[in-house]
N, C-alpha and C positions, 0 to 999 in steps of 0.2 A: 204259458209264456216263459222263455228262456229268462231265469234274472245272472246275467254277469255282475262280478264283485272287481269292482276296479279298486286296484292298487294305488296309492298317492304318486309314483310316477304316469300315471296312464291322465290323471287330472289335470285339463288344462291350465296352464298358467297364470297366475293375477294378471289381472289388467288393468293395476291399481296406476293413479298418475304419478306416484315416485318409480314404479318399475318402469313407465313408458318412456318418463324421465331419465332413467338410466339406462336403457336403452335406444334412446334418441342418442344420447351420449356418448354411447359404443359405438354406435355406426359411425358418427362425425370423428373429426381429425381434432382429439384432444389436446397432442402436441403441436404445439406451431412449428412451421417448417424454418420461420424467422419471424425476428423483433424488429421495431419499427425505432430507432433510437432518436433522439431527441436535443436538438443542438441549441441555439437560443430563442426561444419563442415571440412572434413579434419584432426579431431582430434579422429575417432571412434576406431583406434587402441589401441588408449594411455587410452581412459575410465577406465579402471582397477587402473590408478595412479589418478584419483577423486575422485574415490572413498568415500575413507577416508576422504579428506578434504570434500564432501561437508557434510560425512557425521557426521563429528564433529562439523561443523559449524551448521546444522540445532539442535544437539545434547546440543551444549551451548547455542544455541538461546532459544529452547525450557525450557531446566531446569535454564536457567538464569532469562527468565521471568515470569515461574513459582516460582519459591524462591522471584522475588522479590514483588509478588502478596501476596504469602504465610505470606512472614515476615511482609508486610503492615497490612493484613488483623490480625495477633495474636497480634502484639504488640500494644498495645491503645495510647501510646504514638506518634507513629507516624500517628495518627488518623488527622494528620494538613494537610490542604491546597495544600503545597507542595507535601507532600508522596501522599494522593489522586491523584492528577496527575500525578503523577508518576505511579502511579500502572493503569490509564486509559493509559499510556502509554505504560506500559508494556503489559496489554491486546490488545491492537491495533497493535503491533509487534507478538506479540502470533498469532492474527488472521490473518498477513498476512505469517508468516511460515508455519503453517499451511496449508494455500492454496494454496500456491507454492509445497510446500513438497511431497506430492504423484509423480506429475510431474515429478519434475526433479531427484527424485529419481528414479524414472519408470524408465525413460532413460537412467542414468548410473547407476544403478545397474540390471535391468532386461532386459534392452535394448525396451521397451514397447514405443513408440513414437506413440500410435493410441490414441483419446480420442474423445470420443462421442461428437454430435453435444452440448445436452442439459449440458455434463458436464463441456464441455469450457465453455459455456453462465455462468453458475453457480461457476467456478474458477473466468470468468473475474468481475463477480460480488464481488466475495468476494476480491477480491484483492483490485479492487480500493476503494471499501467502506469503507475497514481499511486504506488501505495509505490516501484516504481522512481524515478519523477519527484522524488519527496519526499526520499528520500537521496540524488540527483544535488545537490537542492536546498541541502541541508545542507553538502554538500562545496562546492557556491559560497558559501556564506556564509563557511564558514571562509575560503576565499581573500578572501574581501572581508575580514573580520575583518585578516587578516593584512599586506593591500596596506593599510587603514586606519594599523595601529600601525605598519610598517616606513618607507612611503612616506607619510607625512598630507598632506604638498605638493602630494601630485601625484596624491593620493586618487583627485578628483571627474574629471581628467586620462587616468587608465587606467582607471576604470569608467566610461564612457562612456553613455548612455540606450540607445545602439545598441547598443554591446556587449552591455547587461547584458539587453535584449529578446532577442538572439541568443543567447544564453544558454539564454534560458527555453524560445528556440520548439526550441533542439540538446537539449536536456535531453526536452520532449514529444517530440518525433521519434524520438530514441533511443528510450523508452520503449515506445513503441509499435512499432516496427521489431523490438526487441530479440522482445515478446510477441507479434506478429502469427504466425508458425508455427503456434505450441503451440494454438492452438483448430482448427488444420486436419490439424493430427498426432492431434491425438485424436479428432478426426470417423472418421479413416480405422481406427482401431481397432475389434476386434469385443468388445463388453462384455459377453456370453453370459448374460445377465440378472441382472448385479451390478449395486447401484445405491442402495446406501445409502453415503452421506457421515458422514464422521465431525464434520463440523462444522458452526453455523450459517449458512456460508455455503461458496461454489464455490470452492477454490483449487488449484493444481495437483499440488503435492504430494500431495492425497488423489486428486484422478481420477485421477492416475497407479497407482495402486494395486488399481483395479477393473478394465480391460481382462484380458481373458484370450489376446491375443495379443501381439507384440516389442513391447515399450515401452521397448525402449535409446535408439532416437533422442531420445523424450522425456526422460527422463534425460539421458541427455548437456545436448542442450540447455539443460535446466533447470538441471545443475548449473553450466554457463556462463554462463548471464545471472546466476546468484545468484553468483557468481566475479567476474564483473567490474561487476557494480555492487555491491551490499552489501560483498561483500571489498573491493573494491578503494575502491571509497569510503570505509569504516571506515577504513581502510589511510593513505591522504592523508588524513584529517581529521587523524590520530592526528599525523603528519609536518606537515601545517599547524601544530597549536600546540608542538611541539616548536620551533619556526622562532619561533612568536610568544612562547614563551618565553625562547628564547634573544637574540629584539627588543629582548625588555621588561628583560632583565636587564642590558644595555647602556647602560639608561635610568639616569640619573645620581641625578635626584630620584627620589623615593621618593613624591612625589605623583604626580609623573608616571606612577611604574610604577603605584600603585593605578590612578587615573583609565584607566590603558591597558588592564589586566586589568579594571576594570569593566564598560568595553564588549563585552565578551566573556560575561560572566556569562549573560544571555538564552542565546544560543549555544550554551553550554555544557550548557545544562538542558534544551536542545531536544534535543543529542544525547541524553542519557543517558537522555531520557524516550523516544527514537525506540528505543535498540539495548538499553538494559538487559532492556525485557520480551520483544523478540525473541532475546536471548539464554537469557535464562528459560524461554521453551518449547521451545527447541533444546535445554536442558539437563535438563527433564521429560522431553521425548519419547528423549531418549538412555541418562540414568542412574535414572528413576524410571517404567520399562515397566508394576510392579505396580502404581503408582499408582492411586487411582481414575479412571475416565477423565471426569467432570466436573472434576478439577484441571486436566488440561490443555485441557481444551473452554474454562473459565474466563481460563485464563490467554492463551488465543490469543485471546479478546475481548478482554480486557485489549489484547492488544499492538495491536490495531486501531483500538481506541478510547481509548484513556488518551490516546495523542499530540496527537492534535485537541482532546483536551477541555483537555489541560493546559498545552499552547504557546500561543493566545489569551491564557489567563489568564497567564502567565509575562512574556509581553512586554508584556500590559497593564501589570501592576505594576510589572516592572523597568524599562523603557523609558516616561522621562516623557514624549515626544515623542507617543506613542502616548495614552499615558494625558490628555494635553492635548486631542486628537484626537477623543475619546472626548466628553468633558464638551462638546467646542464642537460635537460631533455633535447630542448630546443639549439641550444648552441651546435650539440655534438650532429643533430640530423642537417643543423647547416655546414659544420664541417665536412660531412658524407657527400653533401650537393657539389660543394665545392671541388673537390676530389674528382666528382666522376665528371664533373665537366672539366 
């Protein structure tokens, strides 16, 4: 009898249950072609009385931050330091309405809760690029705040038009550097036919939670970009007016100190409106698990949208500068009307 000597390719293959397993896996569709997103639970009758609200809310975020873009950009007087940041701020609010907005409007006005694999990846991108962008922004204002009351001399001297553009474009670069991985880390994961989101819109923290293979790297990641910009930004704000307090208390008059802490006020209403409802849903999702889950679907719109809607309007009133701005926007396109009729 012939004896043949088989080589380890010639040997057929395990047909162990983890290999069948991962070949079950290869043949089926480990990408989802789309996400099932998630609007208020329990609440799909009442949609018709949201409507409205959210969609006045996206409606003043959108022309709030546009006007305040508009009136920076015509008036040359507000060509300073401050306003510049101000209007990086407003386009950073701009850019995260925006990418919420198709979403959650989908959902309660058309009732459309489907969205493709590639246009989560590309929501979840622009989301947190700008909310990164947005509290970079905030931590330069505080420094501008601070070089304002410390240094007034020599203000317009260290915030330079160049500087403060170099600023804006290291602040988008980051943003974008920091997020660019995480939509190519999640492509490469198998999602074994999970695919409902827990929210109106794509964010990282929930995709991370539907792959059914290693998602350490994501994690990792994720909790480092939220480390060192949110922490760490929070962090130097907090240490900015610690500095500007200790400025102000230096200050001899007592007009002087008001007037000095006044310009700070805007600032200050920015922060609290940016981090008090993002702390709010970190503190839902951590100590109130049994909660209903429309409280925290609710209050994570809240934190996306309240900021945009309510920094416009803050700076309008507080900030005469702006509010001047405003009226000579609006007066001189009445005078145009007037003319061509």
């Amino acid at each position: 009898m012939l004896m043949l000597k088989l080589h380890p390719w010639h040997l057929p293959k395990s047909t162990s249950p983890d290999s069948r397993y991962r070949e079950m896996f290869n043949r089926s569709q480990l990408t989802p072609e789309y996400f099932l997103l998630t609007g208020l639970p329990g609440l799909e009758a009442h949609y018709p009385w949201f409507i409205f609200p959210f969609c006045s809310t996206y409606l003043v975020a959108l022309v709030g931050n546009s006007l305040i873009l508009v009136v920076i950009k015509k008036s040359t007087s507000l060509h300073q330091p401050m306003y510049l940041f101000l209007a990086m701020l407003a386009f950073a609010e701009l850019g995260v309405s925006v990418s919420t907005l198709p979403t959650v409007l989908g959902i309660f006005l058309l009732g459309a809760s489907e969205i493709s694999f590639a246009a989560c990846l590309l929501q979840m991108f622009s989301i947190h690029s700008f909310s990164i962008m947005e509290s970079g922004v905030l931590l330069a204002m505080s420094v501008d705040r601070f070089v304002a009351i410390y240094n007034p001399l020599r203000y317009t001297a260290i915030l330079t038009v160049p500087r403060i553009v170099g600023t804006g474009a290291a602040l988008g670069l980051k943003s974008v550097i920091l997020m660019f991985p995480l939509p190519f880390l999640l492509k490469r994961l198998p999602f074994c036919g999970h695919k409902v989101l827990s929210h109106s819109y794509c964010l990282h923290s929930d995709l991370i939670q539907l792959p059914c293979g290693d998602t350490r790297p994501n994690s990792i990641l994720g909790l480092c970009i939220v480390t060192s910009t949110f922490g760490l930004d929070s962090l130097l704000i907090v240490i900015s007016y610690v500095l500007i307090l200790y400025t102000v208390l230096g200050i001899t008059s007592g007009e002087g100190r008001r007037k000095a802490l006044n310009t700070c006020v805007s600032h200050i209403c920015a922060v609290l409106v940016y981090y008090v409802p993002m702390i709010s849903v970190a503190l839902v999702h951590r100590f109130m698990k049994h909660a209903a889950p429309a409280v925290g679907l609710l209050l994570a719109n809240v934190y996306l949208l309240v900021p945009p809607v309510l920094n416009p309007i803050i700076y309008s009133v507080k900030t005469k500068q702006i509010r001047q701005g405003l009226i000579h926007l609006f007066a001189s396109k009445e005078i145009i009307r007037g003319q061509c009729q």
